[in-house]
N, C-alpha and C positions, 0 to 999 in steps of 0.2 A: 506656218508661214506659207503664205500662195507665192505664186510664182512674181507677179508683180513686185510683191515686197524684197524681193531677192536679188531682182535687177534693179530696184532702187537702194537696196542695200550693198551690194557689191561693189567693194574700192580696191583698188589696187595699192594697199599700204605697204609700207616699206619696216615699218617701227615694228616689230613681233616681240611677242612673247612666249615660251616654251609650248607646246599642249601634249597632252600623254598621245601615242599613236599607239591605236591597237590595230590585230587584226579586223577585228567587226568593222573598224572604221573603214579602214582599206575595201574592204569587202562590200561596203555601204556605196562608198563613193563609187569602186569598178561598177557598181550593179546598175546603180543611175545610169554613170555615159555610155554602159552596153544598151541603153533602151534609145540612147540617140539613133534619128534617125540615117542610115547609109545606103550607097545606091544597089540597088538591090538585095537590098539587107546582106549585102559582104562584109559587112562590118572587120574594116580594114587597122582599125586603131588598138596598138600595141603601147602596153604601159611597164616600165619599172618604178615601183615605188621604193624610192631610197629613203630609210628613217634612222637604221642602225647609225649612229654617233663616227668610228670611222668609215662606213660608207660613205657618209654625207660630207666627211671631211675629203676625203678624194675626191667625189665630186666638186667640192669647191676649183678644185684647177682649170673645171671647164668653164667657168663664172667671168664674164669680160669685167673689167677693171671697176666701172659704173655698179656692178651689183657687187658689192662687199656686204651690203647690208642681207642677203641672202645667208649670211654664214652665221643669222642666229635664226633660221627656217626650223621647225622640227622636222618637215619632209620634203623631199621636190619631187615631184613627179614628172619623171621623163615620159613623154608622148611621139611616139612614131609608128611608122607604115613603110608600108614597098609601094609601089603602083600598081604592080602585079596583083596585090590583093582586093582589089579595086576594080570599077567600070574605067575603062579606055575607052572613050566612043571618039572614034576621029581624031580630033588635036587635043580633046576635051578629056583632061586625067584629073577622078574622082578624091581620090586620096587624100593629099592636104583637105579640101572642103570636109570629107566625114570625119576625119580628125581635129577638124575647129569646132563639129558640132558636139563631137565626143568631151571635146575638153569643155565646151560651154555648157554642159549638161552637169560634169563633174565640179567644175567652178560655182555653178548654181548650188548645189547640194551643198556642197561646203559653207557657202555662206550661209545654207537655212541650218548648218550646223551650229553658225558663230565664231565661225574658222575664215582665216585671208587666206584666199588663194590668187595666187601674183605669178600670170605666165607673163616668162620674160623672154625675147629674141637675143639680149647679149651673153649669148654662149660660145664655145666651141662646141660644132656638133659631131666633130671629129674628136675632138679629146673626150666627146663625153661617152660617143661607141666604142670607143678604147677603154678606157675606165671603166664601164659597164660589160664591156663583151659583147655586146651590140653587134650582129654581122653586118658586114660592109653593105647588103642589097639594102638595108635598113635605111630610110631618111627619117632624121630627127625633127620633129616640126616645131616644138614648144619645152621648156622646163615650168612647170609651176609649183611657184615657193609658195608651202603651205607652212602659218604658225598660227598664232592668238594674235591680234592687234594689239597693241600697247599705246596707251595714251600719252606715255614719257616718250617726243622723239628721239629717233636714234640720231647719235653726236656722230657719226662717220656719214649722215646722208649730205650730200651739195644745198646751194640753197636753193636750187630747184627742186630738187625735192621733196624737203622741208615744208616748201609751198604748196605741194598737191598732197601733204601727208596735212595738211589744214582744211584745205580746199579743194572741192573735186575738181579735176582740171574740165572749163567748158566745155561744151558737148555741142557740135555744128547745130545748127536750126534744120529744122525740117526743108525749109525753102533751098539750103544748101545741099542736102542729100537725096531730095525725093526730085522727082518727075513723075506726074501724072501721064499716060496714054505714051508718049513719045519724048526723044531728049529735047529738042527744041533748040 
């Protein structure tokens, strides 16, 4: 799969199915978002991959109410950093940015696996460096719920959700996002 195929193929589905997690996998996926690119190659982004069955069930407590459907994930991967580890230039903190590019690199790879990976913001990121042992200098920036898609939706998702597990939800126009030379 090239890389085009991968950002056309990535959904953020809700409905999973089981997948086996091995090391290799794990190992496949850290090696990709290590090659994301960081500002000055500090590569700032710190991963726990939780797979172990009650691992993953303790995590569930950090999960805001809207992701239940996350509690038939085979793994989530927690993503964080400090700032510390990072370029500080000015007001300008690196951190969060190489950790989106880290997770989009990982996300990519997954899907040229055949795998959903679904980072989600409704977490606790205090319950979940608790639960993990996560040090407090730690900011948690992302969880991403990895399983198998499943074509049977899941009967616990809203019907919002339902709706974008059919259909990709739209995607702005270019005339929305872009500016040529200046904002105008």
């Amino acid at each position: 799969m090239d890389v085009i195929k991968a950002i056309n193929e990535r959904r953020a589905y809700r409905s999973l199915l089981p997948v086996k997690i091995t090391e290799e996998l794990i190992r496949d996926l850290a090696r990709c978002s290590g090659l994301a690119p960081s500002c000055f190659n500090n590569q700032p982004t710190r991963f726990v991959f939780v797979y172990e069955p009650e691992a993953l069930k303790n995590l569930h407590d950090a999960l805001s109410k809207g992701n239940e459907w996350a509690h038939s994930a085979s793994m989530i991967v927690v993503v964080f950093s400090k700032r510390e580890d990072d370029c500080i230039i000015k007001d300008r903190e690196y951190h969060q940015f190489d950790c989106g590019l880290a997770a989009a690199f990982l996300i990519l790879r997954a899907t040229e696996l055949g795998l959903v990976a679904h980072p989600i913001a409704g977490f606790s990121p205090r319950k979940t460096k608790e639960i993990l042992g996560i040090p407090d200098e730690y900011k948690v920036i992302t969880l991403i719920v990895m399983g198998k898609h499943s074509e049977t939706i899941s009967p616990i998702l809203s019907e919002k959700q339902v709706e974008w597990e059919k259909k990709r939800p739209e995607r702005f126009s270019f005339e929305k996002i872009v500016r040529l030379n200046r904002f105008k």
